[in-house]
VEXDRENMAR-761885 format. One record per residue (C-alpha): y, x, z. Coordinates in steps of 0.5 Angstrom, whole numbers, plus 500, padded with zeros to 3 digits. Layout:
YXZ ...
***
This chain:
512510603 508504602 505502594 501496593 498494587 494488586 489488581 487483576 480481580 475481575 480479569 479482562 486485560 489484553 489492553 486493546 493494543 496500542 495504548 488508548 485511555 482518554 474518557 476524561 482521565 487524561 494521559 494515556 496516548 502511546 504509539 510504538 514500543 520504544 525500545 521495549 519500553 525504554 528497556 523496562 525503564 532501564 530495568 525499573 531504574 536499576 531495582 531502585 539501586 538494588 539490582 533486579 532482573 527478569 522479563 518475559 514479554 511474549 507475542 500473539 493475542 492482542 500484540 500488546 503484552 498487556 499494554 505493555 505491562 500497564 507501561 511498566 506497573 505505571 512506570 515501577 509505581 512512580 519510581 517507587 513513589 519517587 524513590 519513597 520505598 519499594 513494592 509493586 504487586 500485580 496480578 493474572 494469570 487468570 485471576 479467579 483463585 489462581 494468580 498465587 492468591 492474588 499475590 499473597 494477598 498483596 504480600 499481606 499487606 506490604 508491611 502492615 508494621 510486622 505482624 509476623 509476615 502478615 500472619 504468614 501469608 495468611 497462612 500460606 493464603 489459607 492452605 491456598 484456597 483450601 488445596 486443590 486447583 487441580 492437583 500437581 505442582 506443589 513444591 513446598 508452597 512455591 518455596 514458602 511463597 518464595 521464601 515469603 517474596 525474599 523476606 518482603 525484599 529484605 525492607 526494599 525492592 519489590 517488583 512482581 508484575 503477572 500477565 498472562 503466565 500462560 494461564 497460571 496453575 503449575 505451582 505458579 509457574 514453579 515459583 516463577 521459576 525458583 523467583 528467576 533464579 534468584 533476580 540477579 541475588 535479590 533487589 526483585 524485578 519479574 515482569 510476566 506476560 506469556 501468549 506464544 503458544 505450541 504444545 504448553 510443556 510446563 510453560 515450554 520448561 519454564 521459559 528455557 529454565 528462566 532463558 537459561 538463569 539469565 531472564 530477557 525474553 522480549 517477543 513483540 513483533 508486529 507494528 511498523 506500517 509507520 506505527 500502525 498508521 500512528 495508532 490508526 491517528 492516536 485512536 481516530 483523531 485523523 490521519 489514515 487515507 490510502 484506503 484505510 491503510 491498506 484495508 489495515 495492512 490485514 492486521 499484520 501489524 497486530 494493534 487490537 486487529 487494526 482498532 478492530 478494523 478502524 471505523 467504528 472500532 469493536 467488534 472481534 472478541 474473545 481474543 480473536 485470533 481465529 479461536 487461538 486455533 483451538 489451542 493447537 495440537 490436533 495436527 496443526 489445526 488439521 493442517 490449517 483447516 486444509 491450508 485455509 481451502 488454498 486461499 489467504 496464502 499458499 506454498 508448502 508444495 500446495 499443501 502438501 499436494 492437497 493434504 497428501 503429506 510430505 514436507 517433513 510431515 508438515 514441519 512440526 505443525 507449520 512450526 506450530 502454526 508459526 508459533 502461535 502467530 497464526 502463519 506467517 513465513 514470507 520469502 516466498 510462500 506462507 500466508 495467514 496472518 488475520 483474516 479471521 483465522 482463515 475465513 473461520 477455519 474455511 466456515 467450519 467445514 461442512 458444505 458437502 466436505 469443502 466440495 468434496 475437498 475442493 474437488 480433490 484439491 484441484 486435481 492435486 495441484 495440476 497434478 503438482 504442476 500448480 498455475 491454472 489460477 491457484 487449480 481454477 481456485 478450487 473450482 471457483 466455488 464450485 462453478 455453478 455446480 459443476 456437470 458434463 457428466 459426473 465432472 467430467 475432468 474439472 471441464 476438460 481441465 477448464 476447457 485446455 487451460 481456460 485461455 491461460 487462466 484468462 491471462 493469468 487471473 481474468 476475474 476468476 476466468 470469467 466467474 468460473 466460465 459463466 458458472 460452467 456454462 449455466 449447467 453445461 448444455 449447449 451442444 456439448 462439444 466444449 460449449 462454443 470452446 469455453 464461451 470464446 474463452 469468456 470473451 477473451 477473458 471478459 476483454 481482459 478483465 475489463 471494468 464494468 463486470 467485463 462489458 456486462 459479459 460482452 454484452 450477454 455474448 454479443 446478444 447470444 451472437 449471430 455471426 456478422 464478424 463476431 458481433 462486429 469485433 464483440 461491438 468493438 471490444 465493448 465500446 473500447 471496455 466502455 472507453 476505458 470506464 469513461 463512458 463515452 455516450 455509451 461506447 458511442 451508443 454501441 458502435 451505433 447499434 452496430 451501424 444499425 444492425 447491417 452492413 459491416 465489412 471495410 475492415 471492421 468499418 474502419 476499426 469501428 470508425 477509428 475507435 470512434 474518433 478515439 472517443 469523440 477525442 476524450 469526449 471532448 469533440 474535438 473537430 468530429 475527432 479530427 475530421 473522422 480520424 484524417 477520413 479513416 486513415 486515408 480509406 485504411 491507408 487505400 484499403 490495407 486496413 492496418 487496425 483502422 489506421 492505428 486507431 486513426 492516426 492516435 486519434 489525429 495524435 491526440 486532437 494535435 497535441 490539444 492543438 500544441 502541435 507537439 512535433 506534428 503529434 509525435 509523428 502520427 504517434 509514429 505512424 500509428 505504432 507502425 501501422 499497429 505492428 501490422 495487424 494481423 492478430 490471427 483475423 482479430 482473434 476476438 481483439 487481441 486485447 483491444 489490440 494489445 491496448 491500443 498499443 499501450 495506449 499508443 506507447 504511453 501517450 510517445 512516452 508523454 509527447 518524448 518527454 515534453 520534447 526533453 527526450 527522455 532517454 527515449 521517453 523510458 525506452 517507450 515505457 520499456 517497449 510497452 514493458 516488454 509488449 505486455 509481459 508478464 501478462 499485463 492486465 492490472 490497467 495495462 501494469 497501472 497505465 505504465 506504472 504511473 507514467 513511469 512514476 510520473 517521469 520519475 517525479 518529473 527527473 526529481 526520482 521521488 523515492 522510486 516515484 513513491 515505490 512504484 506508487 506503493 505497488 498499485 491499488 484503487 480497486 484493480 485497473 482502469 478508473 482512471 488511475 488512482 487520480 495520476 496515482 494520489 496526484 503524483 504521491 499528494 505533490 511529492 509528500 507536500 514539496 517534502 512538507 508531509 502535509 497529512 500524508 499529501 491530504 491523505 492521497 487527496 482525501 482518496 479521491 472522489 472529488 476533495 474540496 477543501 477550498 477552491 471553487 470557479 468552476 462554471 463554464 461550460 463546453 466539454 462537448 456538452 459533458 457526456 461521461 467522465 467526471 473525473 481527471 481530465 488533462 494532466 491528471 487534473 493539473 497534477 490534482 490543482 497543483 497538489 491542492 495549491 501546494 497544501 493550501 499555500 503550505 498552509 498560509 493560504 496564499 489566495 486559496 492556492 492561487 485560486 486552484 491553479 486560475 481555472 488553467 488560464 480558463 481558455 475551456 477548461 484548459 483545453 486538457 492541460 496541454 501543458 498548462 504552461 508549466 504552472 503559469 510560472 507560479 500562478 504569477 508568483 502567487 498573484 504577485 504574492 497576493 498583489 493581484 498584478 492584474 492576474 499576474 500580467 494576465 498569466 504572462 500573456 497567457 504562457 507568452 501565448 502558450 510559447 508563441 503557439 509552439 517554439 519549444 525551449 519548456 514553454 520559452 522558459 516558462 514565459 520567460 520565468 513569468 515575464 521576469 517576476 512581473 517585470 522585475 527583470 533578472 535577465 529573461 529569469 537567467 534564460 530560463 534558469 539556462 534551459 533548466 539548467 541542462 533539462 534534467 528536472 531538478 525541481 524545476 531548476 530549483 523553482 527558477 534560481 528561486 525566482 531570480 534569487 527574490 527578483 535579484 534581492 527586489 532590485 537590490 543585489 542581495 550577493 547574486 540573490 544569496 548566491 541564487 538562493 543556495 544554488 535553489 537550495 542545493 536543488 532542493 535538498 536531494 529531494 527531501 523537498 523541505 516545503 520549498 526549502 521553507 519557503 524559499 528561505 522565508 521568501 528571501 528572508 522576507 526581501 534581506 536575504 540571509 543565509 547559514 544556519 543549513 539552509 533551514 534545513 531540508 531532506 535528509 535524516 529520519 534515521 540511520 543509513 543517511 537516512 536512506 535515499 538512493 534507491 532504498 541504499 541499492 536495495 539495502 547493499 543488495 540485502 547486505 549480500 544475502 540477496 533474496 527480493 526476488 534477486 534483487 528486482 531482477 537486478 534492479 529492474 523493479 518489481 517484487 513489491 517495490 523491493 519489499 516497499 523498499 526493505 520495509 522502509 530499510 528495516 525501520 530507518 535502520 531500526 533493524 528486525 531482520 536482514 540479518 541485522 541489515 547485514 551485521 550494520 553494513 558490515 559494522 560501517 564498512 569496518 575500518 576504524 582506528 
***
């Protein structure tokens, strides 16, 4: 056998895609591409048996063409080798010489024994070189070379491989063309690669001419986030964490952007999609080039404002844009597909024009009726430029909408203004306006940019009351950063500066006890919070009750007064509702925090007391509170106690989206450890051991084994060292999971010990619901001295307050150390009704093994798949794993199902509840702004969901969601 392969002679293969060559020679790793694949494979097949066929592989620079044509020349060389016959020839469209010379050059020599057909394309290779590169399409050498190409498949099959189609010479293309035609007559497989670009006429004839004779275009989409973060691994060694998946969301699914963009990756080459912009009509780049001043997206109403162009104007160079997988059409708006695109065409305008341009472009949009943040983007870069004289309008726009732009974007509200207020003087009669509108916006913002604003404005202020509410505004953006000492050290220069008025002592004195609450000085926090609230309650002074009465709330439930905690909860939301927000005008945010706040920490009291009901309507409440107008911490706060409850109530799919929509670097800093905590717990009970240690790997603080933390009184720590409370309980539970899961029994027990630590569990107030398992893992491990120890210690926690979650939780302990199924079948009683599946399924686990330990193996078999049934909604495998194997360990056997956890990986079974709401709403032809309101949820939790439909389906678009639903709602006969 005979195999003959030509190589690209000298050309750069778009090989960075999703193939990666090993340096030792060893296989290449693959990620994606299944169905294209198998579908050349198909076709390679088939040519043995004498049936050819024409592919054109189309898509963007670097999706992965290229790539994709090694698959198959490495697939059509084995199967020729295997089959002992046959031909393979490759070449490039940019093959120096023209891809015909290439190609008859391979041709030569696939059959050394005729002479005759050797000399001929000898010939035909000689007149090649000679002829002009230049010149037209010659019709007489493309059917010689065809001729040529039927003669070679007269031996046996040949398979033609050309990349980059869109490079070859019109004689190329015309042979191509008349090659087409013939597949479906001849044992000849054409395999070509083609970059999608407007405006390329030939190439535009042949793929309608080849479409139309039968040839399959295969458009490569962009990865799967899925496959995006196996290339990520295949490339890396290492699963990506959160920060890198969505530093790698910016690739738009393009493989060689996401290598490019992976640590250490190579810089952007000749392939970089920004220089595809240079092969666009004139019209289109133009087009760009005022799409790019926008922003990263924009609408077509935006674009035609600033271009001054109508949308049927537009459409053609849209159009082309898209084509070239440069734009990309969301439901909603038009966005740039890479970075780079957008950022190269910003840089290419002059300095001076960009000005000019961004100037007239702001104007446009108000003109259009654009929000105050997309206007206040045009100005953005020109803040610190801008004059009272020659801009006039930019500063009576800024002056007249800066209090809503604050709300809507107040990051740019407050870059904008202290660029303004640099150049504008200070008697001008907008001055005093726009720097009160600052300080709104510095209180929205928050984050250590907002305070170092408060800070500027509090210094350039005189007035007694102003200073007062700027001193509380930044000791509350210092509370939430956690910087304690410093919120504390402000309110104390307060004090020094002179005396403040009743109503304002008391808002500062009840801020005050907030902070000595979270720095852990918990009976200043008492003592102060019960002495605000009695002078508030005798002075009128609703804000400084507010903040009292939380503060009392909070340093209660540390004590485990749970009850008595839910009523000053109460009394505090009362006492907020009568603030007069007109006399705070400085604190509404403050205010609107407070209540927040307030809101969140009902919510947690209401769910531990098994309210849940009432629990989420307090989460609706702070919803309808915040609005649209939520800040990203407030949005974050709710959004992740809302996840929380949903993990609690066994939700995982809704925990997980609501997760999805939230980002390290927007919100309060507190946030992303409740955020990597909750998805770590749901991805590890699901055995997704790399996705729990990606979320765990996100955090500052990432121990790989567990380390007895020294003791320490919290009264002697000045400022946040990380998650405190609950946050850090969920963090221990996660890292015990992993290393349990992991076969490291001792090492989960030692994360979960610090909670029976009298001081460092003096957060956790509701460490008792992880001494149930602090006890099986001891008993596991045969330390019974700490089993009985966490017993005590939850016997304790349910002796300090008679609730029915923390009897249960003792009663689960004192079962397993006792070995006594009775006080287990009272804790399996309350769970039973307690609306937390998980917890049910834990339970009737623990007295499934004590039953198998006294002997009754029916009851515990019973047990075990009562746990299971638990289990197995929540695609909890991890502890379907364990549970088998635990009981298995003690003579307990069951059915060959109960080995198996969670749901399908694929096709409509694969859905969970949430994703199945949403994929029957889309099935209508519902839009996802449609479908939030329906549902309650927000766009990007929608969009979460139909990503996860599109691959579990294995659907490209709605449309093909709705054609399955149709297709399994169908009778069958």
């Amino acid at each position: 056998m005979t195999t003959v392969t030509q190589g690209s002679h000298g050309h750069e293969p778009e090989s960075h895609g999703y193939e990666q060559e090993s340096h030792e020679g060893e296989p290449r790793a693959w990620t994606g591409r299944t169905a294209e694949t198998r579908r050349l494979n198909r076709h390679i097949g088939e040519l043995t048996n004498g049936r050819g066929h024409s592919l054109l592989i189309e898509g963007e620079p670097g999706i992965g063409r290229t790539a994709l044509l090694h698959r198959a020349h490495d697939e059509a060389r084995r199967t020729a080798r295997a089959s002992q016959g046959g031909h393979v020839v490759r070449a490039a469209g940019s093959t120096p010489g023209g891809p015909l010379t290439a190609l008859l050059d391979a041709l030569a020599r696939t059959a050394p024994d005729r002479p005759a057909r050797g000399a001929e394309a000898q010939r035909l290779l000689c007149g090649l070189r000679a002829r002009d590169p230049h010149r037209a399409a010659d019709p007489v050498l493309a059917e010689r070379v065809a001729d040529l190409v039927r003669k070679v498949t007269d031996d046996g099959p040949l398979a033609l491989l050309l990349d980059d189609l869109h490079h070859a010479d019109t004689t190329t293309l015309l042979l191509w063309q008349r090659l087409g035609r013939a597949t479906g007559r001849l044992p000849l497989l054409l395999v070509a690669t083609a970059r999608t670009l407007p405006g390329h006429r030939d190439l535009g004839r042949l793929r309608r001419d080849l479409a139309d004779s039968g040839t399959t275009l295969l458009t490569l989409p962009p990865l799967t986030d899925d496959e995006v973060r196996d290339l990520a691994t295949a490339v890396t060694g290492t699963a990506p964490g959160p920060e890198l998946r969505e530093r790698l969301a910016h690739a738009g699914g393009n493989p060689r952007r996401v290598r490019e963009l992976l640590p250490g990756g190579p810089a952007p080459g000749r392939h970089d999609p920004a220089a595809v912009t240079r092969l666009l009509p004139a019209a289109a780049r133009e087009t760009l080039r005022a799409a790019a001043l926008l922003g990263p997206d924009f609408t077509g109403t935006e674009l035609g404002a600033v271009t001054g162009r109508s949308p049927l104007d537009l459409l053609t160079p849209i159009d082309d844009a898209l084509a070239a997988g440069l734009l990309v059409d969301t439901d909603e708006r038009l966005r740039f597909r890479h970075p780079s695109v957008y950022e190269a065409l910003r840089a290419g305008i002059p300095a001076h024009e960009r000005a000019e341009r961004h100037h007239a472009a702001a104007r446009a949009l108000h003109v259009t009726g654009a929000t105050p943040a997309r206007v206040a983007g045009q100005l953005l870069p020109l803040a610190k430029t801008l004059t009272a004289g020659r801009d006039r309008w930019a500063l009576d726009w800024l002056t007249a909408t800066a209090a809503d732009l604050a709300e809507q974007a107040p990051g740019t509200a407050v870059a904008l203004l202290r660029g303004c207020l640099t150049r504008l003087p200070p008697d001008d009669p907008r001055h005093d306006t726009l720097r009160g509108h600052l300080a709104h916006a510095a209180l929205l913002l928050r984050g250590p940019a907002g305070t170092a604003t408060l800070r500027s404005l509090l210094d350039g202020t005189t007035d007694a009351d102003t200073r007062t509410q700027l001193t509380a505004a930044l000791a509350h953006g210092l509370f939430l950063q956690g910087r304690w000492n410093d919120a504390l050290a402000a309110l104390d220069r307060s004090r020094r500066a002179g005396p403040v008025a009743a109503r304002w002592n008391l808002l500062l004195q009840g801020l005050r006890a907030t902070i000595h609450h979270a720095a852990g000085h918990d009976e200043r926090c008492a003592v102060l919070a019960r002495q605000v609230i009695a002078q508030a309650r005798a002075g009128g002074h609703a804000f400084g009750e507010a903040y009292g009465r939380h503060a009392l709330s909070c340093a209660l439930l540390r004590e485990r007064r749970t009850a008595a905690a839910l009523a000053e909860n109460t009394l505090a939301l009362r006492a907020s509702a009568r603030v007069d927000r007109a006399d705070a005008r400085w604190l509404t945010c403050t205010l609107t925090d407070l209540r927040l706040t307030v809101l969140l920490h009902r919510a947690a009291l209401l769910d531990q007391s098994d309210r849940h009901g009432d629990a989420r309507a307090a989460l609706d409440l702070a919803r309808e509170e915040t609005g649209e107008r939520a800040t990203a911490g407030q949005l974050g706060g709710i959004t992740v106690s809302a996840a929380h409850l949903d993990y609690r109530a066994g939700r995982w799919d809704e925990a997980l989206a609501r997760l999805d929509t939230l980002s390290d670097d927007a919100g309060d800093p507190w946030l992303p450890w409740p955020r990597h905590g909750i998805a770590a717990l749901v991805h590890g009970h699901r055995d997704l051991g790399a996705d729990a240690r990606a979320h765990l790997d996100a955090l500052p603080e990432r121990p790989e084994r567990p380390e007895r933390p020294e003791r320490s009184e919290r009264s002697e720590r000045s400022e946040a060292a990380g998650p405190r409370g609950g946050r850090r309980g969920l963090l221990l539970m996660a890292r015990a999971l992993l290393a349990e899961r992991a076969g490291r029994p001792r090492d989960a027990l030692a994360f979960l010990l610090p909670t029976l630590d009298p001081v460092h569990a003096r957060d956790l107030d509701q460490r008792f619901l992880w001494t149930p398992d602090i006890v099986r893992l001891a008993l596991r491990t045969g330390d019974r001295a700490t089993a009985r120890a966490a017993a005590v210690i939850s016997a304790g926690e349910a002796d300090r307050e008679h609730h029915p979650g923390r009897i249960a939780a003792a009663d689960r302990c004192r079962g397993l150390v006792d070995g006594d199924p009775a006080p287990l079948a009272a804790a399996v009683e309350y769970h039973r009704t307690a609306g937390r599946p998980l917890d049910l399924g834990h339970a009737l686990e623990d007295s499934a093994a004590v039953h198998a330990a006294v002997g009754d193996l029916p009851a515990a078999r019973e047990l075990l798949e009562r746990a299971l049934e638990c289990y197995r909604p929540l695609g909890a495998a991890w502890d379907v794993r364990r549970a088998t194997g635990r009981l298995r360990s003690l003579g307990v056997r069951t059915g060959p199902r109960a080995a198996r956890g969670g749901r399908p990986q694929a096709g409509w079974d694969a859905l969970t509840p949430a994703e199945s709401r949403v994929a029957r709403l889309v099935a209508l032809g519902r839009s996802n702004p449609e479908i939030a309101g329906d549902l309650f949820l927000s766009p990007r939790t929608v969009q979460t969901h139909v990503s996860h439909i599109l691959t579990k389906l294995g659907a490209r678009s709605r449309t093909e969601v709705a054609r399955q639903a149709a297709e399994r709602a169908a009778p069958r006969h």
